[in-house]
C-alpha positions in Angstrom: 18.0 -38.5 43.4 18.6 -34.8 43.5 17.0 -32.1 41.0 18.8 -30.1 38.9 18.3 -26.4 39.1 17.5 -24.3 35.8 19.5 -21.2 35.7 17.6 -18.7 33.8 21.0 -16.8 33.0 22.0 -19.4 30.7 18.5 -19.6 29.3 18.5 -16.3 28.1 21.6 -15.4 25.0 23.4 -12.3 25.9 23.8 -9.7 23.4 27.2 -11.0 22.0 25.9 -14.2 21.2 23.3 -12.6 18.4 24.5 -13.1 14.8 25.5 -10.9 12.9 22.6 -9.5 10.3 23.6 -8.1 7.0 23.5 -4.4 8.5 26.2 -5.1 11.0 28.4 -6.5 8.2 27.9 -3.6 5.4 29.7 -0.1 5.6 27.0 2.6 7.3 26.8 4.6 3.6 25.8 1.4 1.6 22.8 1.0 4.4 22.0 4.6 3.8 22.4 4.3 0.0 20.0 1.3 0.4 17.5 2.8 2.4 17.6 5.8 -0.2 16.6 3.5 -3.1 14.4 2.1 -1.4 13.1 5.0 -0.7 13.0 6.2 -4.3 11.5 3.2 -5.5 8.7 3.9 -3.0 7.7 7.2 -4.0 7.5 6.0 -7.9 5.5 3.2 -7.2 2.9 5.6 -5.3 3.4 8.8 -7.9 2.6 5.7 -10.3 -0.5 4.7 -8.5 -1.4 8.2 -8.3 -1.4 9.1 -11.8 -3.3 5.4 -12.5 -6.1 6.1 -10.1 -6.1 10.1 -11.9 -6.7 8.4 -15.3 -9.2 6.1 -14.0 -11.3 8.8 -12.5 -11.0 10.8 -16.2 -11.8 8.2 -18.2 -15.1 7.6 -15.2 -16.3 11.2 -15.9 -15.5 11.5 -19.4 -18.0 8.3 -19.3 -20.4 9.9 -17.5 -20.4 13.3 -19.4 -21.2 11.0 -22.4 -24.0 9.1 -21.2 -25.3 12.4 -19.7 -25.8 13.9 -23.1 -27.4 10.2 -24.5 -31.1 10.8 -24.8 -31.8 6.6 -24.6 -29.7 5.9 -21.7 -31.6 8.7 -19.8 -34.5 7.7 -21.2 -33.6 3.9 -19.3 -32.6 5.6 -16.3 -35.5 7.5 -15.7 -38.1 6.4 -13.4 -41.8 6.0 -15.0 -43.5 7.1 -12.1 -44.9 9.9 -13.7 -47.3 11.1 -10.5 -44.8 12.6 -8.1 -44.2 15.3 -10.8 -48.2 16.4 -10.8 
């Protein structure tokens, strides 16, 4: 019985044989148009992550400036050890 030889060359799919994605198939200025909303969309979602985190850091000091000027929470906070002020 006689082997049979593998070409790699017919392994391997040359470039025509690919198919075709959804970018070959739509016009070059809807891909840009795309990639421009997407773009958009991009920036909003991080301007909008921006201005959450912003207000979350307000609301955090605003907080803090409250509690600061709270005679019993400082009084809780405060350490008891009264000796290392002598």
């Amino acid at each position: 019985m006689a082997k049979k030889k593998w070409s790699s060359a017919t392994a391997e799919p040359s470039v025509q044989d690919k198919p075709a994605t959804l970018k070959d198939l739509l016009r070059p200025d809807i891909v840009a148009g795309l990639k421009a909303q997407a773009d958009a969309m991009k920036a909003e979602e991080q301007a909008r992550k921006d201005a959450a985190r912003a207000e979350a850091e307000a609301a955090r000091k605003a907080e803090e400036k409250r509690l600061e000027n709270d005679f019993g929470h400082l009084l809780e906070k405060s350490k008891l050890d009264w000796r290392k002020h002598k």
